[in-house]
C-alpha positions as YAML, in Angstrom:
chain: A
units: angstrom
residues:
- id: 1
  name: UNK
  ca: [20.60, 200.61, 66.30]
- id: 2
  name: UNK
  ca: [20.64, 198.27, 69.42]
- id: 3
  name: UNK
  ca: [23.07, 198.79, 71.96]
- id: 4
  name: UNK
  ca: [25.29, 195.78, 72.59]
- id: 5
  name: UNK
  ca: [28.15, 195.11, 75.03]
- id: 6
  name: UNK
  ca: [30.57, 193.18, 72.96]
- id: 7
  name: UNK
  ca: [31.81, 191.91, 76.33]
- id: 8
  name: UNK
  ca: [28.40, 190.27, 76.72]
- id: 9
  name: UNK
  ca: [29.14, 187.36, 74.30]
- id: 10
  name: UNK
  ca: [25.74, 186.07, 73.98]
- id: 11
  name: UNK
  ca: [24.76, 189.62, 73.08]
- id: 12
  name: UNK
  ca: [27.35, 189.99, 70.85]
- id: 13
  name: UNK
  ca: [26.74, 186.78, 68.48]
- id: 14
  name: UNK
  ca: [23.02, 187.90, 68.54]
- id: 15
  name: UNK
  ca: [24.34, 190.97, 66.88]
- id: 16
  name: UNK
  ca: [26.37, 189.59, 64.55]
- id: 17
  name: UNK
  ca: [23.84, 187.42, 63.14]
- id: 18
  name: UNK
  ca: [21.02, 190.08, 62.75]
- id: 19
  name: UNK
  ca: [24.08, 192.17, 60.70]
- id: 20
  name: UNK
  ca: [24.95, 189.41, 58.61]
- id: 21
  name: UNK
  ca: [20.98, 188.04, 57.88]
- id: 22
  name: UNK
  ca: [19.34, 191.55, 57.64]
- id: 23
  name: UNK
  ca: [17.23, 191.50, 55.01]
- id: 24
  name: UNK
  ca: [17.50, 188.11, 53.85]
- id: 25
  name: UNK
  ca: [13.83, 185.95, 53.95]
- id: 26
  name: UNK
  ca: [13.71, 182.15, 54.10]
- id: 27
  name: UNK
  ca: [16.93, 181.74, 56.93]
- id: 28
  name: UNK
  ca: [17.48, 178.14, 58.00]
- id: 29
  name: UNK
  ca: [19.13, 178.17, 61.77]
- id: 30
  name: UNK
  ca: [20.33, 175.74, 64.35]
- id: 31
  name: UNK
  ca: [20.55, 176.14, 67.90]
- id: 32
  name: UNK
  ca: [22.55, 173.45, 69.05]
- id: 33
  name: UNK
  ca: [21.79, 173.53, 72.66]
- id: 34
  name: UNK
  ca: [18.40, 175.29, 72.91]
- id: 35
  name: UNK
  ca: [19.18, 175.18, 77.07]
- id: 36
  name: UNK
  ca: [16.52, 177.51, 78.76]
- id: 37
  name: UNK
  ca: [15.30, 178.66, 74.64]
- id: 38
  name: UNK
  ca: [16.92, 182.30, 74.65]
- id: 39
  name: UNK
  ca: [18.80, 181.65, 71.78]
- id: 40
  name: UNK
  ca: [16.28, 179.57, 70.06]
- id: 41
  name: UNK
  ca: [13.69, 182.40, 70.47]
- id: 42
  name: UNK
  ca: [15.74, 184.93, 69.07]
- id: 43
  name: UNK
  ca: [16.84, 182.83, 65.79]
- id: 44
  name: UNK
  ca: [12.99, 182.37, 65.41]
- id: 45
  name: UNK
  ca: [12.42, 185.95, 65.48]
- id: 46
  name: UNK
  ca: [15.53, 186.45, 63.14]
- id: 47
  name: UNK
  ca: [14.13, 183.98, 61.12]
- id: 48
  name: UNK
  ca: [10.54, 184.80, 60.65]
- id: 49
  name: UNK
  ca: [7.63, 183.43, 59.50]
- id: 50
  name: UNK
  ca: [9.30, 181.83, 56.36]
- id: 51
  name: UNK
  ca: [12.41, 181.08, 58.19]
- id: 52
  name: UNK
  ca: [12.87, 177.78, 59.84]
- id: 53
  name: UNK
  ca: [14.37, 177.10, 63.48]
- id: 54
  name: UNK
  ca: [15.74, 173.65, 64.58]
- id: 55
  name: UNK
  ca: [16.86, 173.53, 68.26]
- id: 56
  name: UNK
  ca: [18.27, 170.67, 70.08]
- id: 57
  name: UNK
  ca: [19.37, 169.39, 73.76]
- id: 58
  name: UNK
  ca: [19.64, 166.14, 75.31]
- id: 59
  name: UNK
  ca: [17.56, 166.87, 78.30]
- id: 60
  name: UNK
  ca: [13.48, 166.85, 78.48]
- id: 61
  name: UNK
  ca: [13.45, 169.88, 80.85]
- id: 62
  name: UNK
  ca: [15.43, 171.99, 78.50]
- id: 63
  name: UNK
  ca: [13.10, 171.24, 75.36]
- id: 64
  name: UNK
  ca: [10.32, 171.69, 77.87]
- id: 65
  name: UNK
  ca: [11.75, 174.70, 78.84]
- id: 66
  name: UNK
  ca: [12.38, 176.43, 75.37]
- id: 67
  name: UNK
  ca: [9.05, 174.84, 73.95]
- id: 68
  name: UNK
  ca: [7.24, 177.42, 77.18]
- id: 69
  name: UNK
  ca: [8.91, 180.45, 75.97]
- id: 70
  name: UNK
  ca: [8.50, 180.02, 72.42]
- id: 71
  name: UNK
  ca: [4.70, 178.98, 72.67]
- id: 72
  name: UNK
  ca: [4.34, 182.23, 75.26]
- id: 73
  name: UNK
  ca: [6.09, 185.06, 73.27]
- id: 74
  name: UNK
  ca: [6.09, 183.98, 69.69]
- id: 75
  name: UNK
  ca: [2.91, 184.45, 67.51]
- id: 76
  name: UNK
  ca: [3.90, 181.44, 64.56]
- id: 77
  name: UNK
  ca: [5.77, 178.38, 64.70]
- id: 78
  name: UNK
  ca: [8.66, 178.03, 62.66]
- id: 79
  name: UNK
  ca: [10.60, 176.04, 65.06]
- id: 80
  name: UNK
  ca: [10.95, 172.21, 65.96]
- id: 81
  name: UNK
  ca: [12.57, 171.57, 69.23]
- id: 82
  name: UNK
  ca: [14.08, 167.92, 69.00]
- id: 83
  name: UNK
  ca: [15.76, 166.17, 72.18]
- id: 84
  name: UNK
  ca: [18.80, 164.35, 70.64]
- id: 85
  name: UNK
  ca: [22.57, 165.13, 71.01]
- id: 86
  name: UNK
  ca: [24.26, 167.87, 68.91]
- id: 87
  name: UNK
  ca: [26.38, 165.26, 67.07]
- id: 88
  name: UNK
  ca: [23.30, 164.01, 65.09]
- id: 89
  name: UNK
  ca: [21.94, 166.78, 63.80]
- id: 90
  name: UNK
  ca: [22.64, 165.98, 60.18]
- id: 91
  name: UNK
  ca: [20.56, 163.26, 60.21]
- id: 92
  name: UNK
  ca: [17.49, 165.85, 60.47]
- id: 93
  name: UNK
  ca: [19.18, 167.93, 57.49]
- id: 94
  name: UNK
  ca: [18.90, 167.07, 53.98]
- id: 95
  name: UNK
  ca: [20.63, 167.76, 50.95]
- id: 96
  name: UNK
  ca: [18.96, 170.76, 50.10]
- id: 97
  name: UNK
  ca: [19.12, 172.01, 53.25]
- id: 98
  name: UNK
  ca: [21.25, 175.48, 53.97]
- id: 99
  name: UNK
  ca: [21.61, 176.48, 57.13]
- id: 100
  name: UNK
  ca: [22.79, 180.48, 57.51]
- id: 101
  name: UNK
  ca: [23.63, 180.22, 61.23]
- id: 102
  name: UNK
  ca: [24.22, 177.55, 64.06]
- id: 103
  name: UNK
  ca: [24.92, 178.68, 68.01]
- id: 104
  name: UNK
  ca: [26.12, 176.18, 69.98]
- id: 105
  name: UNK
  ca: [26.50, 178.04, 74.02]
- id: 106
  name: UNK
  ca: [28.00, 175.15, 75.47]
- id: 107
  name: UNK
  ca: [28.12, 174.05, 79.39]
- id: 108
  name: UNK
  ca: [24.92, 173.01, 81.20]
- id: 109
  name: UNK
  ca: [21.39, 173.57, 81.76]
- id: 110
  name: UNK
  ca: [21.36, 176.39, 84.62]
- id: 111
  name: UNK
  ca: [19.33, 176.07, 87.36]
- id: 112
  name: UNK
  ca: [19.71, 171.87, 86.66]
- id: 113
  name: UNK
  ca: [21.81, 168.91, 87.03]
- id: 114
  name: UNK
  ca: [25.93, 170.62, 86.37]
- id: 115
  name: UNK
  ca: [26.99, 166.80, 85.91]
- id: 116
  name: UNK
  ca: [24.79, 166.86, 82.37]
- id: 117
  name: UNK
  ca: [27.22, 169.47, 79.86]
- id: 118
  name: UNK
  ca: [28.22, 169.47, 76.85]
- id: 119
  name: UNK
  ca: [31.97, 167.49, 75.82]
- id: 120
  name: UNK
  ca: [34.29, 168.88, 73.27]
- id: 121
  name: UNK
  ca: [34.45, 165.34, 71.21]
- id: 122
  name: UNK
  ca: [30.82, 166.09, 70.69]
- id: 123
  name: UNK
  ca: [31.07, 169.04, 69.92]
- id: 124
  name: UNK
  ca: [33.63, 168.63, 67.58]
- id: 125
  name: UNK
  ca: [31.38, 165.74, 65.56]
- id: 126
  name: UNK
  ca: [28.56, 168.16, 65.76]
- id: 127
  name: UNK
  ca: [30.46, 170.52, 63.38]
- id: 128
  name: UNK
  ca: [32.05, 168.36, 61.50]
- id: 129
  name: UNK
  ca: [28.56, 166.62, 60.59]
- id: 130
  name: UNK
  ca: [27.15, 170.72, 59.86]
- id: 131
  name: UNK
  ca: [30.30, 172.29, 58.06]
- id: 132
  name: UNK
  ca: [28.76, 170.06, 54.55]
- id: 133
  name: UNK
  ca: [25.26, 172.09, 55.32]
- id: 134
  name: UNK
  ca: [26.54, 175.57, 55.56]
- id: 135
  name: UNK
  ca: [25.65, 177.88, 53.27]
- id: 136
  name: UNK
  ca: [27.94, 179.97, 51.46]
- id: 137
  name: UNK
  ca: [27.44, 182.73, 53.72]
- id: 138
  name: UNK
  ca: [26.51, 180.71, 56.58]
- id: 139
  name: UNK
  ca: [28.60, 180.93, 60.11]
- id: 140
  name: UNK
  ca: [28.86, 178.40, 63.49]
- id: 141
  name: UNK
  ca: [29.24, 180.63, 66.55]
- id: 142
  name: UNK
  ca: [30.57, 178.37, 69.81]
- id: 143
  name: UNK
  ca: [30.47, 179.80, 72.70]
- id: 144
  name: UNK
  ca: [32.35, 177.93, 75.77]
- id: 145
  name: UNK
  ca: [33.30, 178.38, 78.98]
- id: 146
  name: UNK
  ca: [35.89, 176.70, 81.31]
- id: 147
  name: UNK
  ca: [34.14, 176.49, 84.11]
- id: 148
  name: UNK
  ca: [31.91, 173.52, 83.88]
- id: 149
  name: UNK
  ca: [35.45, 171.23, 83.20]
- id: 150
  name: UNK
  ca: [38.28, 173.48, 83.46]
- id: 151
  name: UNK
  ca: [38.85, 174.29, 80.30]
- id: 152
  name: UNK
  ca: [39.06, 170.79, 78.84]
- id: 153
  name: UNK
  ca: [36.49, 171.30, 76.17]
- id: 154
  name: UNK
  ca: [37.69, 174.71, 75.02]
- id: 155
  name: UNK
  ca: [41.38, 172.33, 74.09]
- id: 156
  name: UNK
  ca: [39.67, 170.03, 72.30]
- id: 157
  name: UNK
  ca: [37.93, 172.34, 70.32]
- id: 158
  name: UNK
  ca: [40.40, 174.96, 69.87]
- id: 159
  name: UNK
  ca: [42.76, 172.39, 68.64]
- id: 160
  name: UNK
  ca: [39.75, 170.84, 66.23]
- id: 161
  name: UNK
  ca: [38.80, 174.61, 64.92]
- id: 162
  name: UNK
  ca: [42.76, 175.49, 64.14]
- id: 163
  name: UNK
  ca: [43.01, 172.79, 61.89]
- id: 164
  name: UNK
  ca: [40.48, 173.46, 59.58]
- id: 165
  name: UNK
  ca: [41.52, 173.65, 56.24]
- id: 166
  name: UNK
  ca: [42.33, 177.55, 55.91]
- id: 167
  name: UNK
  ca: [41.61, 178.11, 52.30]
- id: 168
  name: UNK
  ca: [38.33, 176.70, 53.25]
- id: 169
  name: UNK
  ca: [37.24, 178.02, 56.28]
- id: 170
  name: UNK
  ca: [37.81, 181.60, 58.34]
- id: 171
  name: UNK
  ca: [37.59, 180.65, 62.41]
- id: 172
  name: UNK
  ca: [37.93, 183.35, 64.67]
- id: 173
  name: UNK
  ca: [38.66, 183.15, 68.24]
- id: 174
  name: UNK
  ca: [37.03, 185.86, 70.84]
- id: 175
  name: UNK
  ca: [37.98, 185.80, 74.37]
- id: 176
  name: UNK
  ca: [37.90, 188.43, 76.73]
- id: 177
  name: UNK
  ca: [41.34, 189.26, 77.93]
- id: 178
  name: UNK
  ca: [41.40, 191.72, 80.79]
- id: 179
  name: UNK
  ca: [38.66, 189.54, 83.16]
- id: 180
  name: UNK
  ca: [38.97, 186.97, 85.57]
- id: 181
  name: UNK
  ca: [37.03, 183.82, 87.03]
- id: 182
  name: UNK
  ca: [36.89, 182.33, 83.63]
- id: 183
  name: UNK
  ca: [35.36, 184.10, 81.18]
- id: 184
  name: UNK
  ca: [33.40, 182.83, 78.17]
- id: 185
  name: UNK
  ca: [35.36, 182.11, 74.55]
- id: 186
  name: UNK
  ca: [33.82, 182.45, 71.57]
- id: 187
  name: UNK
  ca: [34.56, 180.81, 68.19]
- id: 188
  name: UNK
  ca: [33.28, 181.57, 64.54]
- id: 189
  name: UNK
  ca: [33.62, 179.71, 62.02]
- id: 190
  name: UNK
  ca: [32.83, 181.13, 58.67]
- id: 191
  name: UNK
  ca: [33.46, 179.39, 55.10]
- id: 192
  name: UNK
  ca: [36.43, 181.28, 53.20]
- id: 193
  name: UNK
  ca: [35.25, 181.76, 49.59]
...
């Protein structure tokens, strides 16, 4: 078994998805904000061959970015790496289509222009638009930070995500209580029955 720091929160939703998908063939997964591609390359490996990856960002460097690493440490293409905003994913979904995980790591593009990040109302649409696609099984992980806006798009989706209808939909809220200079939140969304 791989060690993970649960206090690493990128580590840890990387975790929880190979738990929950082990085994499974055919996975259909999102990476909302493909940034630099890390996430994106690791649902693609989760995925595999059969599996299908859709990644998305508004920015050309950050598709450029994640369409470098996937091309230099991947040996198939299951992937499409679209530059469009978050909210309109569902318009590149059909009916038939399942998805078994979506990561959303919200924020902006390091090592590139901190006035281009992601905003909660967005973000918000963006799930609303993917809750319909997820399968029964199927889980949104959002990771946020406060940084970036102080803490403005954490409210907006915290107050989205707690009224969800709860004999629908599980959300869980991870923060990390005992650091300081912001840490990272994460939220999971998971359907109930």
């Amino acid at each position: 078994m791989k060690k993970v720091k649960y206090g690493k929160l990128v580590e840890f939703v990387h975790m929880l998805i190979e738990q929950s998908c082990c085994g499974n063939q055919a996975l259909n997964f999102i990476d909302a904000t493909c940034g630099n591609g890390f996430d994106t390359l690791f649902l693609c490996r989760a995925a595999g061959e059969n599996g299908h990856v859709l990644a998305f960002d508004i920015q050309e460097q950050a598709i450029e970015r994640t369409k470098m690493l996937l091309k230099s440490n991947l040996n198939f293409v299951n992937y499409e790496a679209i530059k469009d905003s978050h909210e309109f994913i569902s318009k590149y979904l059909t009916s038939g289509s399942g998805i078994d995980a979506v990561i959303f790591n919200l924020g902006y593009l390091p090592f590139s222009d901190k006035a281009v990040s992601t905003k909660g109302d967005v973000t918000v649409k963006s799930v609303q638009n993917l809750l319909p696609f997820l399968n029964p099984d199927g889980r949104i992980y959002i990771t946020t930070y406060i940084a970036h806006d102080t803490g403005d798009e954490i409210k907006i989706i915290y107050s989205y995500l707690s009224s969800l209808d709860k004999s629908k939909y599980n959300v869980l809220h991870v923060n990390l209580i005992n650091k300081e200079n912001t840490p990272p939140e994460l939220f999971i969304i998971e359907k109930n029955a």
